[in-house]
C-alpha positions in Angstrom: 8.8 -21.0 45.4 5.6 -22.0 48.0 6.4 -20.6 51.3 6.0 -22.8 54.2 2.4 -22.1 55.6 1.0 -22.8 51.7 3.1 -26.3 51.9 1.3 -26.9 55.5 -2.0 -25.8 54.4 -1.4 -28.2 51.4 -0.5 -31.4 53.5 -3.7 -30.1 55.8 -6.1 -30.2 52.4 -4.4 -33.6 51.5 -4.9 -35.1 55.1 -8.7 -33.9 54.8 -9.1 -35.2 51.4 -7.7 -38.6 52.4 -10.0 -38.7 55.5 -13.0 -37.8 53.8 -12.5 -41.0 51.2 -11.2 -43.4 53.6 -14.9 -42.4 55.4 -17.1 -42.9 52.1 -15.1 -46.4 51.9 -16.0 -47.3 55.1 -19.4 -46.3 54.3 -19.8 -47.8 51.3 -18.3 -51.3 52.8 -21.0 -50.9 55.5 -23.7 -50.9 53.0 -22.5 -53.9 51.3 -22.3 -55.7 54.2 -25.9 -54.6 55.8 -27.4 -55.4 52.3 -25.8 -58.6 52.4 -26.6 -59.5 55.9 -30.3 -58.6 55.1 -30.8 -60.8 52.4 -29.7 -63.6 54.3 -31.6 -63.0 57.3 -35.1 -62.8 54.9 -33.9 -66.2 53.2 -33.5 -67.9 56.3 -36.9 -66.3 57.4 -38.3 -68.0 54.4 -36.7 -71.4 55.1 -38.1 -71.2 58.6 -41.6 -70.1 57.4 -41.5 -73.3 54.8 -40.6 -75.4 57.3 -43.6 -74.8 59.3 -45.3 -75.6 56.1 -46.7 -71.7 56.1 -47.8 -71.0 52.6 -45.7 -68.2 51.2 -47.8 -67.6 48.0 -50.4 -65.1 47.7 -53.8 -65.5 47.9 -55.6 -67.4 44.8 -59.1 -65.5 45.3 -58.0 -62.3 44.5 -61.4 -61.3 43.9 -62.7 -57.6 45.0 -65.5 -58.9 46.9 -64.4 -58.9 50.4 -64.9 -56.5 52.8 -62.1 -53.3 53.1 -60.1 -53.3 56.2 -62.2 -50.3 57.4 -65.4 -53.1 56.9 -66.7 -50.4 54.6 -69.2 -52.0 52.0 
């Protein structure tokens, strides 16, 4: 027979558990909606560069003859 404080302690451990998964949930919901939200935002980026008729693709010459950053030779 569990004595009173162990059934408290018990409901306490339980409370915690619970707290602690409803959290990771709510965590884990966030992340899905941020991820979402940031794909979105970077398609409509790339709608709004097209429409300025910015090209998108990367450079053809993609030679190693031009100068570094640094203009190092």
């Amino acid at each position: 027979m569990s004595s009173h404080v162990e059934n408290e302690i018990q409901a306490r451990i339980a409370r915690v558990r619970a707290e602690a998964e409803r959290k990771r949930q709510e965590r884990e919901e966030l992340a899905r909606r941020r991820a979402a939200g940031l794909a979105k935002r970077h398609a409509q980026k790339l709608r709004r560069l097209a429409e300025k008729g910015l090209d998108l693709a990367p450079p053809v010459d993609l030679s190693n003859e031009t100068l570094a950053a640094s203009g190092a030779l």
